[in-house]
C-alpha positions as CSV (number, residue, x, y, z in Angstrom):
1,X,0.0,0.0,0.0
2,X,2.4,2.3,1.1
3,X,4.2,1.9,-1.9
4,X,1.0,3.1,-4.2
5,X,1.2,6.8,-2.7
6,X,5.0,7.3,-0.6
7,X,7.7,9.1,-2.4
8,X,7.8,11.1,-6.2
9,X,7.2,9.8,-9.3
10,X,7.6,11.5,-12.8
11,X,5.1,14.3,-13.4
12,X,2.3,13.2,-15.2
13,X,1.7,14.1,-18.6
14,X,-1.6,16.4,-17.7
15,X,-0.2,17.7,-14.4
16,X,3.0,19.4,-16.6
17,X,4.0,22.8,-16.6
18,X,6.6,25.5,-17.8
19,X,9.2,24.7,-14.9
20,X,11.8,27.9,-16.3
21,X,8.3,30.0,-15.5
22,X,8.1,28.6,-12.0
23,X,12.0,28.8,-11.6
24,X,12.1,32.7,-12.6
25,X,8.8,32.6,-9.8
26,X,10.2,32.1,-7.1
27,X,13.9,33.1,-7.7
28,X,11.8,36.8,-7.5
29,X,9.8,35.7,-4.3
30,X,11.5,33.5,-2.4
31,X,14.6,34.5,-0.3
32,X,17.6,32.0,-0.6
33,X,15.7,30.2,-4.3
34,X,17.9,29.5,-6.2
35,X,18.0,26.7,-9.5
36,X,18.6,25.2,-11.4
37,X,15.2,23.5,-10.3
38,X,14.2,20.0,-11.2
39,X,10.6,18.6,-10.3
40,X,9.1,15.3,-9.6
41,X,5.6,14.7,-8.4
42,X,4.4,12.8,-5.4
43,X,2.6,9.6,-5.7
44,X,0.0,11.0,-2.8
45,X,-2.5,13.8,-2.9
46,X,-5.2,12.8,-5.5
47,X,-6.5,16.1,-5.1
48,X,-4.8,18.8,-5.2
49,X,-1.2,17.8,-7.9
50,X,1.6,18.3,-5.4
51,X,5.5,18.1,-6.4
52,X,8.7,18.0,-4.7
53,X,10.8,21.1,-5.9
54,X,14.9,20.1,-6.3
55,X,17.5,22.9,-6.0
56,X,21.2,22.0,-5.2
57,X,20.6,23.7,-1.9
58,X,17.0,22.9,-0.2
59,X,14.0,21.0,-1.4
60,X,10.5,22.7,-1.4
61,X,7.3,21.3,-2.1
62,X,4.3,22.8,-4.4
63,X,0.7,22.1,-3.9
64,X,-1.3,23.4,-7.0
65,X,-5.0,23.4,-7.8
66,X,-5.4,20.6,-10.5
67,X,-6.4,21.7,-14.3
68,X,-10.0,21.4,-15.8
69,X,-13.6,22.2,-14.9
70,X,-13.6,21.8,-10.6
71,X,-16.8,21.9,-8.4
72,X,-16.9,25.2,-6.6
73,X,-15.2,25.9,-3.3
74,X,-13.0,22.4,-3.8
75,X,-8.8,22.6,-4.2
76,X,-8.5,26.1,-2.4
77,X,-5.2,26.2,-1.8
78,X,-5.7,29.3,-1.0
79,X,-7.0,28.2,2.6
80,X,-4.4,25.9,2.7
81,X,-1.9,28.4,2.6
82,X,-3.7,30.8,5.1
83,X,-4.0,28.2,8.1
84,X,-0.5,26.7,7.9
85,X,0.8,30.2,7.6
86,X,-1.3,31.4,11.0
87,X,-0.6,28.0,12.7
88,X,3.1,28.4,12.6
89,X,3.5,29.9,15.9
90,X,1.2,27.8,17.6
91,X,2.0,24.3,19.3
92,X,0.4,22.2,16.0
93,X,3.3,21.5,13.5
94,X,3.5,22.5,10.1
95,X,5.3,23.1,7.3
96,X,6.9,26.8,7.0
97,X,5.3,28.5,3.8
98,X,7.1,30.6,1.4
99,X,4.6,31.7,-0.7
100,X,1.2,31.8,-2.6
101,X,0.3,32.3,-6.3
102,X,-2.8,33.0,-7.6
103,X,-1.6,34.2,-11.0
104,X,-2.5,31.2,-13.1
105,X,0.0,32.4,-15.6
106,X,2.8,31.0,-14.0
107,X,1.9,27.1,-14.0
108,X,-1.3,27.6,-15.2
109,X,-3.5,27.1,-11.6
110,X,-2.9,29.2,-8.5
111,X,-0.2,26.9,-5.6
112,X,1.8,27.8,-2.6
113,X,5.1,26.5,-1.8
114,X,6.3,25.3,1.9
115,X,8.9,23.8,3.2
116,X,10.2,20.1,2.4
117,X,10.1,18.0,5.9
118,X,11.7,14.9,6.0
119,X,10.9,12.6,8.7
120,X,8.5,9.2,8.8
121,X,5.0,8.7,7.2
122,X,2.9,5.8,8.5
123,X,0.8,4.2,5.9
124,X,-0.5,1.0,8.0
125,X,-2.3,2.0,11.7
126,X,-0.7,-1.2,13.5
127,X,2.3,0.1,12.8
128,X,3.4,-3.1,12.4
129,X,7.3,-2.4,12.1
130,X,7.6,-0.2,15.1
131,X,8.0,-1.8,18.8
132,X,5.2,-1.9,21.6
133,X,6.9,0.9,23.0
134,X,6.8,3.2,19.9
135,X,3.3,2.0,19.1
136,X,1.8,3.8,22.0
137,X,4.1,6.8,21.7
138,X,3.2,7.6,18.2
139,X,-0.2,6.8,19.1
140,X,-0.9,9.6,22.0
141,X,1.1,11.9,20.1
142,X,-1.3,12.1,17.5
143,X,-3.7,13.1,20.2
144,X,-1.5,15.4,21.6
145,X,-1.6,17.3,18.0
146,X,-5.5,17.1,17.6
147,X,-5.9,18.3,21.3
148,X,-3.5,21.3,20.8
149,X,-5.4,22.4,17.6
150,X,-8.9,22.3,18.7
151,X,-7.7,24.2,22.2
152,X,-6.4,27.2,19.8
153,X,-8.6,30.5,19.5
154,X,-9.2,31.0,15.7
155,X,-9.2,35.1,16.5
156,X,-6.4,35.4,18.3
157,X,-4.9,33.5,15.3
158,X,-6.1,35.6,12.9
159,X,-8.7,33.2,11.3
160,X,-12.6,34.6,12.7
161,X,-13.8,34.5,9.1
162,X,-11.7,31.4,7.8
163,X,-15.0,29.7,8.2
164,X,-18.7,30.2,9.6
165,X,-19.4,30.1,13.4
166,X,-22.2,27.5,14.3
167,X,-24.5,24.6,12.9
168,X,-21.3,23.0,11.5
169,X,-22.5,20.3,11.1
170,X,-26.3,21.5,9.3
171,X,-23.6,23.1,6.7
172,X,-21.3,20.3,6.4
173,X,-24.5,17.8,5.2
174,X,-25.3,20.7,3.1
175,X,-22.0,21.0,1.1
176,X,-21.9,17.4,0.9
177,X,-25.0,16.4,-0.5
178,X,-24.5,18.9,-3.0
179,X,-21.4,17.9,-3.9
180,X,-22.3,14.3,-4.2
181,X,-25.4,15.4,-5.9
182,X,-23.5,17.5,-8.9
183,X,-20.6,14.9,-9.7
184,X,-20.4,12.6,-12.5
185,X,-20.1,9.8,-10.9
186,X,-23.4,6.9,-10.4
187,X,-25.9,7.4,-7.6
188,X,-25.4,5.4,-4.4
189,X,-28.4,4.1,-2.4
190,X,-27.0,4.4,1.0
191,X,-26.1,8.3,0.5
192,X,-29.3,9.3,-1.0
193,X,-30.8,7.7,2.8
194,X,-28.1,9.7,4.3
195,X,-29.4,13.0,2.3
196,X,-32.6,12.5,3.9
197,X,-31.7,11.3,7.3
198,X,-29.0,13.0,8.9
199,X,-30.0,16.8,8.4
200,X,-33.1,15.8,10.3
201,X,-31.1,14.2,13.5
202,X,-28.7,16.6,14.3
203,X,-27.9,16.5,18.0
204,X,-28.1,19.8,20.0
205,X,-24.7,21.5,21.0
206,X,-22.6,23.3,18.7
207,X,-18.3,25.0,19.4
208,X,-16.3,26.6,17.1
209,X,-13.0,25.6,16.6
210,X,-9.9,25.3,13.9
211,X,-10.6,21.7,12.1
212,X,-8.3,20.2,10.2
213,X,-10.9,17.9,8.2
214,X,-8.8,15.4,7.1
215,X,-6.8,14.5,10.0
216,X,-5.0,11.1,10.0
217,X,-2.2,9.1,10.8
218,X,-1.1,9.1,6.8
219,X,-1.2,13.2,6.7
220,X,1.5,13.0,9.5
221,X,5.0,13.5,9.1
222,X,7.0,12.6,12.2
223,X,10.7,12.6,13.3
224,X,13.0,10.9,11.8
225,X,14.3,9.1,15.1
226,X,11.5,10.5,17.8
227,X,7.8,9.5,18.3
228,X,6.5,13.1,17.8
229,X,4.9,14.5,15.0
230,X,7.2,17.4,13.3
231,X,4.0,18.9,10.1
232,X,0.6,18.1,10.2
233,X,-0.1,17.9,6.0
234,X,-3.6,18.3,3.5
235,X,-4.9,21.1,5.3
236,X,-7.7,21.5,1.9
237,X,-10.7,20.4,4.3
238,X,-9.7,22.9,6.8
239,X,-12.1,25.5,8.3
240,X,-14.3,26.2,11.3
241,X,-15.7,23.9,13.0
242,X,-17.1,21.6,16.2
243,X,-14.2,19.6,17.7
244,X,-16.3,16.4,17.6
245,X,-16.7,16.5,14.4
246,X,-13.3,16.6,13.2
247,X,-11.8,13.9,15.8
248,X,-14.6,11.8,15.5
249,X,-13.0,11.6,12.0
250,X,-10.1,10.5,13.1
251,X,-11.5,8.0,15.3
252,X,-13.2,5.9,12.0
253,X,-9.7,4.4,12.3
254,X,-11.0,2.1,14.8
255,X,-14.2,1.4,13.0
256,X,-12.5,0.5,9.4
257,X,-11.3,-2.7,8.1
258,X,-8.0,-3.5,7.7
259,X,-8.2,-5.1,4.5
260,X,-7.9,-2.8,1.2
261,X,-7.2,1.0,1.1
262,X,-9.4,1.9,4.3
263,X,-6.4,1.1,6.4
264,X,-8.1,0.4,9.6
265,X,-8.0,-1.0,12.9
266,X,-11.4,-3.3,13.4
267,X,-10.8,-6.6,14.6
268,X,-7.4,-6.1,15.5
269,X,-5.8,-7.1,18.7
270,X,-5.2,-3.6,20.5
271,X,-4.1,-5.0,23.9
272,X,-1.4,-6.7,21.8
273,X,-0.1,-4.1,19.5
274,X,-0.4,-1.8,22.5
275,X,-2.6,1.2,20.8
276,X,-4.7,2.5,22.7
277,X,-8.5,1.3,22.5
278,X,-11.0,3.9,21.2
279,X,-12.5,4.6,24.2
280,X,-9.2,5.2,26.0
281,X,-8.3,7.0,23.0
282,X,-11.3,9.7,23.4
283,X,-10.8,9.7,27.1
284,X,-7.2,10.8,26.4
285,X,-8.7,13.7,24.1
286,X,-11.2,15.0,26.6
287,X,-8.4,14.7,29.2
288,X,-6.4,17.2,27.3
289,X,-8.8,19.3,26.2
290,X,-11.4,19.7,29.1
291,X,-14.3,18.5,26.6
292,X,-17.3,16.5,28.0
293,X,-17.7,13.5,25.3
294,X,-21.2,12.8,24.4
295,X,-23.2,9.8,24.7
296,X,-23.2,6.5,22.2
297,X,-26.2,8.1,19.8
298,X,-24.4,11.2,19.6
299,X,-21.2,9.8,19.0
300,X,-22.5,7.5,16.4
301,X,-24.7,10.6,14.8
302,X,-20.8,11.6,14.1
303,X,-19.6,8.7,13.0
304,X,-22.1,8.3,10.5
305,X,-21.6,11.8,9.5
306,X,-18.2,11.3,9.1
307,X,-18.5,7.9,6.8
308,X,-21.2,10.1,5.0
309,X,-18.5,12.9,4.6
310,X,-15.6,10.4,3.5
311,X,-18.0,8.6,1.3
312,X,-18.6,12.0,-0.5
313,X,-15.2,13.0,-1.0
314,X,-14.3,9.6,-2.3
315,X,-18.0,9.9,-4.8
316,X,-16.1,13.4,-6.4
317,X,-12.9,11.7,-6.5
318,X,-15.0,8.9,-8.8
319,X,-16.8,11.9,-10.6
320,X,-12.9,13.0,-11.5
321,X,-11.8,9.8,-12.6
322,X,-14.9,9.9,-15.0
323,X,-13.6,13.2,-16.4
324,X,-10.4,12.8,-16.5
325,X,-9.0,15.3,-13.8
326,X,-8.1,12.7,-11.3
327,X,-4.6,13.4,-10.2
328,X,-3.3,9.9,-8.3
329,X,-3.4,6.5,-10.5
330,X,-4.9,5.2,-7.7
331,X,-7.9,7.5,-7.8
332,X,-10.4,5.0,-9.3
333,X,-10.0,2.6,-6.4
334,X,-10.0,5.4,-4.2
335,X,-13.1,7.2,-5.3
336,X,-15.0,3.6,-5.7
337,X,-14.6,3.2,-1.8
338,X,-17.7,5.7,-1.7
339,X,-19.8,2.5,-1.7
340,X,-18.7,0.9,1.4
341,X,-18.5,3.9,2.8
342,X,-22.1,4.9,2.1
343,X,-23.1,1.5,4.0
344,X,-21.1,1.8,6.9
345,X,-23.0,5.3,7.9
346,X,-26.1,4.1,6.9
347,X,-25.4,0.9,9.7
348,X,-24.1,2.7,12.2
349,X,-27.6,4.9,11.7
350,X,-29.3,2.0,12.0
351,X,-27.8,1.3,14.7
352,X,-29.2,4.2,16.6
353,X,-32.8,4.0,15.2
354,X,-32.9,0.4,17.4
355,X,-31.5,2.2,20.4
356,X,-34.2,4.3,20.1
């Protein structure tokens, strides 16, 4: 697996673009640039295109918004740029950034540039190469990260408007069913339930916060010797929203199957691998971040959201593949776990209609 999507590849014939234009770029707007520049794209990030910039001094990497016809408010690297900018002072980890450019004359779609980290991505979640010991390191740093984002003050950073305040979750449904409702790609039974149900069962309770949206063990890079994370990546999702909602997402790790690209840990032996059950996991969260949890329906209302969400990302991803704009080779499989997806947030639904 990790294979499919870890280090560069050749840039893909439809991802091209004038590299002198880019060179003469940043050698104007980035202190220290300096070529001759040589670019190779990485496997990873199906999309938004991003490339791993070679100089004989210091690597860089672009992320770019991809060519062809793109559903509205999707690739903004824009945002991207913005909140890994504002969270550089903060406790969360990133990448520095150098630069944005929304000229699409350069490369022909507006990027940014940050810096290249090197360090350690994890593709597998039993981290089956590391020792016990490492296991549960790497494990409550990752909640050490998530906790230290959602504790940060979006004003005092900077960010009040990057997103709406409030019913996050009413909006959220909103984009998504749209979204799945305008791609290409063939209708799915268990989202068009979804459509229906969900916007009529959201729980009471709403907090604003700084969501990453995509947060996961794969979007990590940590140290190349130490347990600790050193850039949080894919901050595309990113805006404002409840807490819940965005580490319930990365909770689905527990819920997913092993088997195939959903990279999960259901069914495995936790006690063994010594990683932290889900409910210890959450408890660790709340412990760090003075939350209350909620109860099993409300906790399962955001599971199934988030299946819902992940199944619609991976539907647009199919709708791309359709058309042609797809930017991973992997994207078909990718976008075609949308079906699963679909059913697993329709079960776990279920599953609170018989509490009920």
């Amino acid at each position: 697996m990790s294979e499919d999507f870890s280090g560069t590849m050749p840039v893909r014939d439809k991802h091209q673009f004038d590299v002198e234009a880019l060179q003469s770029y940043l050698s104007e707007t980035v202190d220290g640039f300096a070529g001759p520049l040589t670019v190779e794209q990485f496997k990873g990030g199906q999309s938004n295109p991003t490339y791993k910039l070679i100089t004989p001094t210091r690597n860089y990497v672009l992320r770019r918004k991809p060519p062809g016809k793109l559903l509205k408010s999707a690739h903004a690297v824009d945002r991207e740029y913005r909140v890994i900018t504002a969270l550089a002072e903060t406790n969360v980890p990133v990448a520095k950034t150098y630069c944005l450019c929304e000229d699409d004359s350069v490369i022909g779609t507006a990027f940014y540039v940050m810096d290249c980290v090197e360090g350690r991505i994890f593709w597998d979640p039993s981290l089956p190469d590391l020792s016990a010991e490492d296991r549960a390191a790497i494990y409550d740093d990752k909640n050490r990260v998530i906790a230290e984002l959602h504790k940060l003050d979006p004003a005092a950073l900077g960010l009040a408007d990057y997103g709406s305040s409030g019913n996050y979750f009413e909006r959220q449904i909103g984009r998504w069913s749209k979204q799945y409702l305008s791609s290409a790609a063939q209708r799915i039974p268990a989202m068009d339930r979804l459509i229906a149900w969900l916007p009529e069962n959201i729980p009471p309770g709403d907090e604003t916060r700084i969501v990453h949206g995509d947060y996961r063990l794969d979007n990590m890079i940590f140290h190349p010797s130490e347990n600790r994370v050193i850039a949080v990546l894919d901050w595309e999702l990113s805006t404002l929203g409840h807490p819940l909602a965005d580490f319930s997402y990365h909770c689905m790790t527990w819920r997913m199957p092993p088997a195939g690209k959903m990279r999960g840990l259901a069914g495995q032996d936790l006690a063994a691998l010594n990683i932290p059950s889900e409910q210890d996991y959450v408890a660790r969260y709340a412990e760090r971040t003075g939350f209350t949890m909620p109860g099993p329906d409300v906790w399962d209302f955001c599971m199934a959201y988030n299946f819902f969400r992940l199944a619609g990302i991976a539907h647009g991803i199919l709708g791309r593949v359709q058309d042609g704009t797809a930017a991973n080779k992997q994207a078909e499989a990718i976008g075609r776990m949308a079906f699963p997806l679909a059913d697993m947030a329709w079960k776990l639904v279920e599953s609170i209609q018989a509490r009920a």
